[in-house]
N, C-alpha and C positions, 0 to 999 in steps of 0.2 A: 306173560306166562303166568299160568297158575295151578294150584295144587289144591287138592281137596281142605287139606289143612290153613289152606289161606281164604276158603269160602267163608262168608259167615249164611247162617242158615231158620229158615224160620219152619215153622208146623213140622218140626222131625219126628213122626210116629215111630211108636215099639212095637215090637214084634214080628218083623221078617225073619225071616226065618232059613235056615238052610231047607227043611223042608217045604217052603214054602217056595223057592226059588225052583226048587227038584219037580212040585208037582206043575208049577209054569213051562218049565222045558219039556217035559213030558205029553204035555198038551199038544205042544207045538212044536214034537218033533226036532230040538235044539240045545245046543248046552251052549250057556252063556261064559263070554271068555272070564277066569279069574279074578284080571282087574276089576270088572264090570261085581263078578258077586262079592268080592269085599265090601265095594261101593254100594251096593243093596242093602246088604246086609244092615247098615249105619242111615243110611239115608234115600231108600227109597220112599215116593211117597213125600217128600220134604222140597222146598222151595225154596231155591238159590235167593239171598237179598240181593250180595252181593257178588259181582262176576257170575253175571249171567248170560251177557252179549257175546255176541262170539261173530267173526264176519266169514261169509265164503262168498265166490265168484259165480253168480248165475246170469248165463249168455255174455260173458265179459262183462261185467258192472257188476260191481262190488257191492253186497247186500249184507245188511245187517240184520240178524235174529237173536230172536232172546228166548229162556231157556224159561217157560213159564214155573214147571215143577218135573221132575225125575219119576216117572209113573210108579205104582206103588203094585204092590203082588199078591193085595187083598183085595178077593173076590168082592167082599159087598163096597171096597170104594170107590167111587165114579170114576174114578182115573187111574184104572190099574193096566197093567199091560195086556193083557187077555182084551177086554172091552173094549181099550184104544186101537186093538188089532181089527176086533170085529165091525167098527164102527167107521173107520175111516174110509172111504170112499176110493174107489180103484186103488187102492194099495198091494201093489207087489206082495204076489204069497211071500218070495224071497226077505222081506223087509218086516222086523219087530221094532216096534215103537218103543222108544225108550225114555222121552221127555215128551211133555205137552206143551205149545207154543201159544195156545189159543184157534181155532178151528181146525183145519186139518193139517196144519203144519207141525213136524215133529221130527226130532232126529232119532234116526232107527239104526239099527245095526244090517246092513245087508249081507246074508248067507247066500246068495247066489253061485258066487265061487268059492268059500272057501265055509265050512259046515264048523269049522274049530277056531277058525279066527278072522271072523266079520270085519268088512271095514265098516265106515261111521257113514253115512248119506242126509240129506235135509231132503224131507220128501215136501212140496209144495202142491197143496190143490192147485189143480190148473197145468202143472207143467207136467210136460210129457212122461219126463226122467228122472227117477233121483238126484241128486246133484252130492259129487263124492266128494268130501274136504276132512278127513283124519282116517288115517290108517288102524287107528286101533282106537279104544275105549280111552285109554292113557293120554293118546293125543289130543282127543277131543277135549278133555278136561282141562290141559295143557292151554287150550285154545281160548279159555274163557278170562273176559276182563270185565 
């Protein structure tokens, strides 16, 4: 189990901004849950050292990912959510990227059902489906060793 406050943390840029969160949902149509913009707010943009692995079950076999950086929600840097949206390949309108893995794997919040409170998915190039493992933003983070 783990908690924000038990991460340690490297490259944590300044300046997210509530406004800056405001004009990403706006874009795309979405308000991000709470949990999730506190978490922004402090460390979007910034790169787990530690407790970044996390495991979910895809096709029954147990798979390990890691959380390469927390995408960030300024426009000019490479790896903001806007661009990781626009870029990755057959990506579900339903699904916003929310961590970069390394090529097109990322964990996203899926609004497909529910527009106010996303559950968490591992979208893998290659595979068909999302693959669903945290109910909420809290859990996922919960989820990291």
């Amino acid at each position: 189990m783990s908690d924000i406050n038990t991460i340690e943390w490297a490259d944590i840029p300044l300046g997210t901004t509530n406004n800056c969160i405001n004009l990403v949902e706006r874009e795309l149509g979405i308000r991000f849950p709470s949990d999730y913009r506190d978490f922004a707010l402090k460390f979007a943009g910034a790169k787990p050292i530690s407790k970044a692995d996390f495991d979910l079950m895809i096709n029954d076999v147990c798979f390990n990912a890691e959380v390469g950086l927390f995408l960030s929600f300024n426009y000019d840097d490479s790896e903001n959510v806007l661009l990781c949206k626009q870029e990755i390949e057959d990506l579900p309108d339903s699904l916003v990227p929310i961590t970069s893995g390394g090529g097109s794997d990322c964990v996203c919040f899926d609004y497909q059902e529910d527009n106010t409170e996303p559950t968490i998915v591992f979208w893998k190039f290659g595979l068909d489906e999302p693959v669903r493992f945290a109910k909420n933003f809290t859990d996922f983070i919960n989820l990291l060793y």
